[in-house]
N, CA, C and O atoms as a GROMACS GRO file, in nm:
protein
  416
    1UNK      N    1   0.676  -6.951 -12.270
    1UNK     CA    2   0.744  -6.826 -12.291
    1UNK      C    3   0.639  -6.717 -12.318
    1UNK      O    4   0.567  -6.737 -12.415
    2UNK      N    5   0.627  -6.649 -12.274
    2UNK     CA    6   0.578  -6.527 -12.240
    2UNK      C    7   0.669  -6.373 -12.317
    2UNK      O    8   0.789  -6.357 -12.296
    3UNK      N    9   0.591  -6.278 -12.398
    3UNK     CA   10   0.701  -6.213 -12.407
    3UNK      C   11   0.639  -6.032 -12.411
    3UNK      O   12   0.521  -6.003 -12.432
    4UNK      N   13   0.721  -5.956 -12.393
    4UNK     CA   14   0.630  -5.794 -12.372
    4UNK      C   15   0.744  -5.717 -12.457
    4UNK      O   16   0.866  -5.726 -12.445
    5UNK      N   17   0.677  -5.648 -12.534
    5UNK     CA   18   0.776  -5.514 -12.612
    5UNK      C   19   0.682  -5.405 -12.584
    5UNK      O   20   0.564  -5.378 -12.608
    6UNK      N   21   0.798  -5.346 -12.513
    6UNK     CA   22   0.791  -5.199 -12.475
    6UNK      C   23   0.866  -5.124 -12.608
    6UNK      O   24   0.986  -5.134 -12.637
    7UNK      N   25   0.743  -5.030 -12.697
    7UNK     CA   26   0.854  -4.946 -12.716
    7UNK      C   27   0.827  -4.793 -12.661
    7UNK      O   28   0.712  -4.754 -12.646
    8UNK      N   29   0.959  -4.692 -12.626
    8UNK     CA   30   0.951  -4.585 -12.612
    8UNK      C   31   0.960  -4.466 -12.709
    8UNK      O   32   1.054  -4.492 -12.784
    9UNK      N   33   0.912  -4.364 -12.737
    9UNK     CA   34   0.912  -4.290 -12.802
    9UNK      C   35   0.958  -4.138 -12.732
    9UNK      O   36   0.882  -4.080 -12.654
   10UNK      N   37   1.054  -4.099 -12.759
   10UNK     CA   38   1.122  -3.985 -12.766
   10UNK      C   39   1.054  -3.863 -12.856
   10UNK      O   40   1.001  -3.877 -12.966
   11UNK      N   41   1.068  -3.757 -12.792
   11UNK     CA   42   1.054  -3.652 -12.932
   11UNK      C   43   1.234  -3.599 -12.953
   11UNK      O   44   1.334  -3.635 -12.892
   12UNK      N   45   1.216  -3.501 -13.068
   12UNK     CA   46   1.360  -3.469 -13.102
   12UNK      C   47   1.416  -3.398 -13.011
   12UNK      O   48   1.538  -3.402 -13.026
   13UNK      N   49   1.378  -3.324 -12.908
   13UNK     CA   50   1.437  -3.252 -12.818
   13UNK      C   51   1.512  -3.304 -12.705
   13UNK      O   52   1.609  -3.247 -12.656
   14UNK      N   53   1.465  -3.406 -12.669
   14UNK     CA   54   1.582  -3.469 -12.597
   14UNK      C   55   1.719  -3.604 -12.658
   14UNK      O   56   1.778  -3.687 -12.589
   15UNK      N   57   1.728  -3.582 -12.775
   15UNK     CA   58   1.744  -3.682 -12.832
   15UNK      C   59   1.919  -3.705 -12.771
   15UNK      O   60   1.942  -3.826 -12.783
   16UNK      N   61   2.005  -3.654 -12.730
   16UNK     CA   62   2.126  -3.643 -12.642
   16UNK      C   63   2.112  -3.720 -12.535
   16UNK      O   64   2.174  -3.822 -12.507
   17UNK      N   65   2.017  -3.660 -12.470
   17UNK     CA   66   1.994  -3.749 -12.314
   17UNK      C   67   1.914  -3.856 -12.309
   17UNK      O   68   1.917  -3.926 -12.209
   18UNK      N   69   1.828  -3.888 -12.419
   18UNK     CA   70   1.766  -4.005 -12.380
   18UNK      C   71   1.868  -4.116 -12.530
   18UNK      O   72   1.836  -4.232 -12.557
   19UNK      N   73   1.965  -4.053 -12.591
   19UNK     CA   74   2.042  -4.203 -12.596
   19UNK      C   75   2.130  -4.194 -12.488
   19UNK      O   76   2.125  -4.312 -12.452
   20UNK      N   77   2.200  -4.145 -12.418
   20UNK     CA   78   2.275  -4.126 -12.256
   20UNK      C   79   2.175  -4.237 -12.203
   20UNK      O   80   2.199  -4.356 -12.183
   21UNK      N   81   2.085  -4.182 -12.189
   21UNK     CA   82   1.965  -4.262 -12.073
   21UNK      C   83   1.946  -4.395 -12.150
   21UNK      O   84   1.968  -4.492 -12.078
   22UNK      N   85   1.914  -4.423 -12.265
   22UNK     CA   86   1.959  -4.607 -12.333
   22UNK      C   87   2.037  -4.645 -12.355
   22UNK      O   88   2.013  -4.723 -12.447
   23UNK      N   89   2.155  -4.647 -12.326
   23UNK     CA   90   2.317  -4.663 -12.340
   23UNK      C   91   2.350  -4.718 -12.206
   23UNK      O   92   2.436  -4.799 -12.171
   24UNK      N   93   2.272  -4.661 -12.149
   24UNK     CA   94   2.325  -4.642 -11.976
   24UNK      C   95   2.221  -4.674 -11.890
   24UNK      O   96   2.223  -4.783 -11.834
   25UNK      N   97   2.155  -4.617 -11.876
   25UNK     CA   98   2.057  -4.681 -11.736
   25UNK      C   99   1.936  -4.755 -11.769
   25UNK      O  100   1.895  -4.818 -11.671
   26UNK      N  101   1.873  -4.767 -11.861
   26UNK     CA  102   1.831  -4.876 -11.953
   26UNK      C  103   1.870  -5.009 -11.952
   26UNK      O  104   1.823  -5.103 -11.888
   27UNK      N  105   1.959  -5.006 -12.029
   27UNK     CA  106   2.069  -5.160 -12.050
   27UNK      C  107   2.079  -5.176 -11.890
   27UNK      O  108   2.028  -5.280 -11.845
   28UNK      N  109   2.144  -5.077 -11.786
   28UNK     CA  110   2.153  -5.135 -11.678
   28UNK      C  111   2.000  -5.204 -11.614
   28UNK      O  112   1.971  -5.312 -11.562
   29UNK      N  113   1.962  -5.142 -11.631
   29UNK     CA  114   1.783  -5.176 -11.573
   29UNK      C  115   1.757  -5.306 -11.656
   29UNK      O  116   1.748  -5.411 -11.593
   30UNK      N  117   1.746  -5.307 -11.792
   30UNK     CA  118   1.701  -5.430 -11.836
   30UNK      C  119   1.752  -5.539 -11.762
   30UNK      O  120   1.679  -5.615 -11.698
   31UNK      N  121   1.914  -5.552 -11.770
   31UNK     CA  122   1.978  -5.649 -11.729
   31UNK      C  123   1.994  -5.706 -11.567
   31UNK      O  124   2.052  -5.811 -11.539
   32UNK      N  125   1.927  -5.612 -11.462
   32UNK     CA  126   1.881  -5.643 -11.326
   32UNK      C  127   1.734  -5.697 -11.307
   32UNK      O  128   1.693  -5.739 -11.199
   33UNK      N  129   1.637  -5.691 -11.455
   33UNK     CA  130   1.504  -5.727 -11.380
   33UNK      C  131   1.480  -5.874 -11.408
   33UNK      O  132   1.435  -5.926 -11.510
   34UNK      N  133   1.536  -5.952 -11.248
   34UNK     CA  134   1.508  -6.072 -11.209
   34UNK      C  135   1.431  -6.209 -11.299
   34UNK      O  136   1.479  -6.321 -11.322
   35UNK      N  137   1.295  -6.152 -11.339
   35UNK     CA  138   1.170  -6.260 -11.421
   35UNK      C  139   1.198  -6.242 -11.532
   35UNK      O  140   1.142  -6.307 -11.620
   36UNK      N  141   1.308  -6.135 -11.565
   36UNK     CA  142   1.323  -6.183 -11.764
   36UNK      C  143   1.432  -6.256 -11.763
   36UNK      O  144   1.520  -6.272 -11.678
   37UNK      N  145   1.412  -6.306 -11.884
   37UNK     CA  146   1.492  -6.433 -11.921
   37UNK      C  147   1.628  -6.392 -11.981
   37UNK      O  148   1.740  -6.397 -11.929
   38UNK      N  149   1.587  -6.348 -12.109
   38UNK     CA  150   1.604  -6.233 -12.230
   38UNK      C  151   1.544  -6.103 -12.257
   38UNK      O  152   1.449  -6.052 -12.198
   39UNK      N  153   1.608  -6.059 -12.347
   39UNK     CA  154   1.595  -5.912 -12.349
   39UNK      C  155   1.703  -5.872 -12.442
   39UNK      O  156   1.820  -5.909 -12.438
   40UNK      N  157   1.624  -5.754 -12.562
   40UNK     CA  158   1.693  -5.760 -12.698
   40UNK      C  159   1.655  -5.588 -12.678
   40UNK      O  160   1.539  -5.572 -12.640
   41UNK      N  161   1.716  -5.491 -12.692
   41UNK     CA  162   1.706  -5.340 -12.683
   41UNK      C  163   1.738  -5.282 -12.815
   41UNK      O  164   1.857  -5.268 -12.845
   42UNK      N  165   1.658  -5.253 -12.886
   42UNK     CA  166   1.714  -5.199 -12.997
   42UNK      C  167   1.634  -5.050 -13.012
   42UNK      O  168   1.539  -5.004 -12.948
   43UNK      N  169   1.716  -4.993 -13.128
   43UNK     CA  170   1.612  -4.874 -13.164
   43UNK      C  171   1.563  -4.916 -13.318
   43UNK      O  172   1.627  -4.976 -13.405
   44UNK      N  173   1.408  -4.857 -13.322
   44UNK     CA  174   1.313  -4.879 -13.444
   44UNK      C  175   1.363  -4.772 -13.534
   44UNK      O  176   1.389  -4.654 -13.509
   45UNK      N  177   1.371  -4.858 -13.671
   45UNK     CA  178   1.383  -4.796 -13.798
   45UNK      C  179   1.233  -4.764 -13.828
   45UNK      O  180   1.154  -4.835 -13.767
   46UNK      N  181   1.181  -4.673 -13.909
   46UNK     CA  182   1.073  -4.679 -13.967
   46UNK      C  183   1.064  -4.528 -14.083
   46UNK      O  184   1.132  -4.425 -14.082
   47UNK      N  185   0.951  -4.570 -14.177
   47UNK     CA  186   0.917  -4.449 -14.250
   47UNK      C  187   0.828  -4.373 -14.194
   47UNK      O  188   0.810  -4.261 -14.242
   48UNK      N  189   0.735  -4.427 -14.055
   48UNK     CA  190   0.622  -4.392 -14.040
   48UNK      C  191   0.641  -4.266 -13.927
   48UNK      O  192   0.546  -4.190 -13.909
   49UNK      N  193   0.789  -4.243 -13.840
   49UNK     CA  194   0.804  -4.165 -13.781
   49UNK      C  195   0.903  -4.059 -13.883
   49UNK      O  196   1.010  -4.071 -13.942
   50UNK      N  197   0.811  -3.961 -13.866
   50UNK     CA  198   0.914  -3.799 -13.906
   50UNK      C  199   0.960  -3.744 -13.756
   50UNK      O  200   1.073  -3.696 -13.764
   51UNK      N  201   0.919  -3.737 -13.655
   51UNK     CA  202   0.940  -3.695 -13.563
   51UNK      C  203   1.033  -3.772 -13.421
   51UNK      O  204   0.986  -3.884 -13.398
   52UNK      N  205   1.122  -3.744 -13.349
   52UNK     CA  206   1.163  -3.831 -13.277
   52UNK      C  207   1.172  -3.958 -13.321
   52UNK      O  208   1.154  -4.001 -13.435
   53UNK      N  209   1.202  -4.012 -13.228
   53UNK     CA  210   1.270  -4.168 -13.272
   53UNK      C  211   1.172  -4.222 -13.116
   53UNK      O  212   1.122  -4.167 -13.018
   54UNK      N  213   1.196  -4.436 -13.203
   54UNK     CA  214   1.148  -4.510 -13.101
   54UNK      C  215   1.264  -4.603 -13.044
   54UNK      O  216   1.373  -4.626 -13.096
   55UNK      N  217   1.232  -4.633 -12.970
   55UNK     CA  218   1.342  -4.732 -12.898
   55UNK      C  219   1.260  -4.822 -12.850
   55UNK      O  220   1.170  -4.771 -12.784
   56UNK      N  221   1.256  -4.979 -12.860
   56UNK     CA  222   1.173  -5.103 -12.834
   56UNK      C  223   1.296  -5.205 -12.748
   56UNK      O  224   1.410  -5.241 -12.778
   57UNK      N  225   1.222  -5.222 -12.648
   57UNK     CA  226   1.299  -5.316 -12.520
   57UNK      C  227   1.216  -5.441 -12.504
   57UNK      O  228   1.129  -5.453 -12.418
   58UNK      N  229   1.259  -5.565 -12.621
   58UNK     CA  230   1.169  -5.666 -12.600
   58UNK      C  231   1.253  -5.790 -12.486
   58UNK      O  232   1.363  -5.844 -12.479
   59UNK      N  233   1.127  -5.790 -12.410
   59UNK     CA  234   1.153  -5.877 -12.266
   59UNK      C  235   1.063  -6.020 -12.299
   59UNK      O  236   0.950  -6.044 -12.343
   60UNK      N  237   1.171  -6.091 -12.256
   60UNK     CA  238   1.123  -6.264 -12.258
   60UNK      C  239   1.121  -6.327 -12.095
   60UNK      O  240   1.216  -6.344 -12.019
   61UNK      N  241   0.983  -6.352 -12.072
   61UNK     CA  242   0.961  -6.394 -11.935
   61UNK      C  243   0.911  -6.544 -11.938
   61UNK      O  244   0.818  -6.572 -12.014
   62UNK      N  245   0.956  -6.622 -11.873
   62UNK     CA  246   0.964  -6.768 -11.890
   62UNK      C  247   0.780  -6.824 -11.838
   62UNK      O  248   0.730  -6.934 -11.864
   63UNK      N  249   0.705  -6.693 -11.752
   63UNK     CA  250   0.554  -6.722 -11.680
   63UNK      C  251   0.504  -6.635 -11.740
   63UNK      O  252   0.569  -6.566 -11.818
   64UNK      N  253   0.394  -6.621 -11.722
   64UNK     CA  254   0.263  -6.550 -11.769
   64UNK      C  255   0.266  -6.438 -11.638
   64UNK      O  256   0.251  -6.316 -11.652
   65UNK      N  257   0.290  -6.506 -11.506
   65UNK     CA  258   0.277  -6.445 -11.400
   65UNK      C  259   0.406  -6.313 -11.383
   65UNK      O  260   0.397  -6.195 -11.350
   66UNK      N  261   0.505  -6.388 -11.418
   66UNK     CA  262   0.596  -6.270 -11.398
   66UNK      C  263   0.609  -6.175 -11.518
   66UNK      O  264   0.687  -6.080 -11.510
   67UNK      N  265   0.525  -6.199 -11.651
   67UNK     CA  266   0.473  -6.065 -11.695
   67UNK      C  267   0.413  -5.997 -11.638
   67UNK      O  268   0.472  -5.898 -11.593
   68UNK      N  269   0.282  -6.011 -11.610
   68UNK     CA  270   0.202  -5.976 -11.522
   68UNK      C  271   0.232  -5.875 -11.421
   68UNK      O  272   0.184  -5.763 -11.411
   69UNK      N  273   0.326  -5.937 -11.344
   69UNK     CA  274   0.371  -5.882 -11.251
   69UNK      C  275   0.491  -5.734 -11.269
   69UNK      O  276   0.529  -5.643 -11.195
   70UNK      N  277   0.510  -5.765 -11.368
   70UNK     CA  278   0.598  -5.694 -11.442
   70UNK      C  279   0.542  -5.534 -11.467
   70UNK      O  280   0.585  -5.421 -11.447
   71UNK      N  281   0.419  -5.598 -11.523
   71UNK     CA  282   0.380  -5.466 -11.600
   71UNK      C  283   0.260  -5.433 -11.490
   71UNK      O  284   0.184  -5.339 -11.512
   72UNK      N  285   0.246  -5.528 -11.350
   72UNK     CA  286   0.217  -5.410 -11.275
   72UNK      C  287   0.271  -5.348 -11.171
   72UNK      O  288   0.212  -5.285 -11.084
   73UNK      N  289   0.362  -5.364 -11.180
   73UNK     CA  290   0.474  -5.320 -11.070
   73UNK      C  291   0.592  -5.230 -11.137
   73UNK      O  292   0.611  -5.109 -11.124
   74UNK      N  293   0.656  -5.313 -11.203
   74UNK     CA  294   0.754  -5.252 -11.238
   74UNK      C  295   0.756  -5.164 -11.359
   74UNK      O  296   0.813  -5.056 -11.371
   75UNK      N  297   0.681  -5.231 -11.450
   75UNK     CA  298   0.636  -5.072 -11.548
   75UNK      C  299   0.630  -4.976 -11.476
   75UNK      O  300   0.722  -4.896 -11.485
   76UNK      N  301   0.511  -4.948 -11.372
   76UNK     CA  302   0.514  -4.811 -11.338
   76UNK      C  303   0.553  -4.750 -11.290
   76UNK      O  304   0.522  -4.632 -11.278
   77UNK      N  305   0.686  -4.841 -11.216
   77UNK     CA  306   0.808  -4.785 -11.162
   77UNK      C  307   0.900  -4.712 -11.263
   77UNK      O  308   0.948  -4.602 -11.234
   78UNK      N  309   0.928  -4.776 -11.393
   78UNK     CA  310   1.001  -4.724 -11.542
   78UNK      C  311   0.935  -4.611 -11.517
   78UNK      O  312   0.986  -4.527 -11.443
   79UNK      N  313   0.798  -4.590 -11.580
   79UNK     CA  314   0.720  -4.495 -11.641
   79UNK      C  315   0.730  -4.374 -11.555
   79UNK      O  316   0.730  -4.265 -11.614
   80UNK      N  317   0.741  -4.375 -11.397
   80UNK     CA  318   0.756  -4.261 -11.325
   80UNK      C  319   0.915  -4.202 -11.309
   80UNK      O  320   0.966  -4.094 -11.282
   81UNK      N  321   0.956  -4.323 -11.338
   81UNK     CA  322   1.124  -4.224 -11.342
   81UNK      C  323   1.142  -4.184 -11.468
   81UNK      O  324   1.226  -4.097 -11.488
   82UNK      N  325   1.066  -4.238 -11.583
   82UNK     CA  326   1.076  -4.146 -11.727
   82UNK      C  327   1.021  -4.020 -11.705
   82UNK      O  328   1.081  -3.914 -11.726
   83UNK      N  329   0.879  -4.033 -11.654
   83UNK     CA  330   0.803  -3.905 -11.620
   83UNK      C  331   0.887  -3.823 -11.539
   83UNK      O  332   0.919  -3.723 -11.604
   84UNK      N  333   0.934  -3.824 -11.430
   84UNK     CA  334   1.045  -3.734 -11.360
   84UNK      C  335   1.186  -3.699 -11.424
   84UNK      O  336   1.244  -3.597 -11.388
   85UNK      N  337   1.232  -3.771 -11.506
   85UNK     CA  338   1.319  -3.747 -11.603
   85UNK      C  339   1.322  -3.668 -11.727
   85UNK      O  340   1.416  -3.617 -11.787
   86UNK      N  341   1.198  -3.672 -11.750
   86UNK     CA  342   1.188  -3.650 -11.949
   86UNK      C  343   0.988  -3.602 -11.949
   86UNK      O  344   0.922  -3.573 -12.048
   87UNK      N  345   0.952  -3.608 -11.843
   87UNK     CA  346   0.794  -3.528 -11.879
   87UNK      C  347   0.744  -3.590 -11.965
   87UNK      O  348   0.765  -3.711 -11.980
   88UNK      N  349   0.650  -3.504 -12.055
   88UNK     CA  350   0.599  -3.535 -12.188
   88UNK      C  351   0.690  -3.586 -12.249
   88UNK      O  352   0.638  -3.646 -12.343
   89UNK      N  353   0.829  -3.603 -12.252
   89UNK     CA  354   0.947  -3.595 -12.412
   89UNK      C  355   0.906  -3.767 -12.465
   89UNK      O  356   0.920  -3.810 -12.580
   90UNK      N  357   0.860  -3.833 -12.362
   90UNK     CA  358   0.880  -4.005 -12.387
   90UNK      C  359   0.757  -4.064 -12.320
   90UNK      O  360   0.712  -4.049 -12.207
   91UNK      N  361   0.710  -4.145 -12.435
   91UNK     CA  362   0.596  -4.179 -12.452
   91UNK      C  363   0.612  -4.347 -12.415
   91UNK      O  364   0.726  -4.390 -12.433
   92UNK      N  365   0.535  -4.422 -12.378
   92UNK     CA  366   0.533  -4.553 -12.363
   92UNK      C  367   0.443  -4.637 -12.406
   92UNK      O  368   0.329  -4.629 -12.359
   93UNK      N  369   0.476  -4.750 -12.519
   93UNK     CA  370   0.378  -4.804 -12.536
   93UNK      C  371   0.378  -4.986 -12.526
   93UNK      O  372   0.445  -5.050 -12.607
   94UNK      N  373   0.297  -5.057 -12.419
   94UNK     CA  374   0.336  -5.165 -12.435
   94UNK      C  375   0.236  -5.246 -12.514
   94UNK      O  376   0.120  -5.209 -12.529
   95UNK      N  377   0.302  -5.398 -12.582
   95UNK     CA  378   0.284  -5.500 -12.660
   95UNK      C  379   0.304  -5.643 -12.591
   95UNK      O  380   0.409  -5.705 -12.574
   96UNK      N  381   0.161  -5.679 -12.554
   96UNK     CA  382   0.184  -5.817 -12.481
   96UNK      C  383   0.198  -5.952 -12.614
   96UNK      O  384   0.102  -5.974 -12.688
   97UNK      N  385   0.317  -6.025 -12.626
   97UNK     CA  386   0.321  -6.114 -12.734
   97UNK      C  387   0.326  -6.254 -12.662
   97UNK      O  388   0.399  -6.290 -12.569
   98UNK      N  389   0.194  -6.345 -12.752
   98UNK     CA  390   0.231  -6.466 -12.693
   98UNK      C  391   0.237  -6.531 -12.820
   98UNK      O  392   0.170  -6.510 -12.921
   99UNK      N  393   0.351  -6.632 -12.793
   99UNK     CA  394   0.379  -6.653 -12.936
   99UNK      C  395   0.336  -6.789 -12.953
   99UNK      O  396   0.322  -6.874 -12.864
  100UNK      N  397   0.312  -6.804 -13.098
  100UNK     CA  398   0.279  -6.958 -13.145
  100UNK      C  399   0.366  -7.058 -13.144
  100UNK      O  400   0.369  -7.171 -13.096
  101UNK      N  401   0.468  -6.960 -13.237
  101UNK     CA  402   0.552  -7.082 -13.246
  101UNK      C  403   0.706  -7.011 -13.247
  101UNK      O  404   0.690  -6.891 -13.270
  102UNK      N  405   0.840  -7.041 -13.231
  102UNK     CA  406   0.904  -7.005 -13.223
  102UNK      C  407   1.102  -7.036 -13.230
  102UNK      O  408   1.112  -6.940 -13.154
  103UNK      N  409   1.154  -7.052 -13.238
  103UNK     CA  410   1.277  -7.055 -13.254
  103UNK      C  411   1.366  -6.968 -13.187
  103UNK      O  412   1.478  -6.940 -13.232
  104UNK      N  413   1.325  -6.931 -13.094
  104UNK     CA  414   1.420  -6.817 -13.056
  104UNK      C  415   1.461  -6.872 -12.959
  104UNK      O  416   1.545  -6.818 -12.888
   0.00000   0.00000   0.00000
């Protein structure tokens, strides 16, 4: 098991359309990309943001390869329809996790 958390970061100005845009074409997107297994979408609580909010899309891929493949293909497919969507407003940051041990 293989696993990648994306989270996105919003600033406050779009904060209407980009929960529209995770409600909706997000969830739809997560749930069409083929090599994940699982996939848990939540939005981050934290003290450490005053500004905008994050939203974290953790993906469970059963290969190493179809991460891989993931984040070079299809990330930058995400990342350019965010960029054509939302500009600067949303930031991307990914987290490659390989885990030790697990229960999930």
């Amino acid at each position: 098991m293989k696993v990648l958390s994306l989270t996105f970061h919003s600033t406050s100005n779009i904060g209407t359309e980009w929960e529209n845009f995770v409600q909706n074409d997000m969830v739809r997107m997560a749930e069409s990309l083929p090599d994940v297994k699982k996939y848990l979408l939540s939005e981050v609580e934290t003290d450490m943001i005053s500004e905008g909010r994050n939203t974290n899309l953790l993906l469970v891929f059963g290969e190493d390869e179809n991460r891989r493949n993931f984040l070079e293909n299809d990330l930058k497919n995400i990342a350019e329809e965010l960029d054509a969507k939302f500009g600067g407003d949303v930031l991307i940051f990914d987290t490659l996790l390989n885990p030790i041990n697990s229960n999930f």
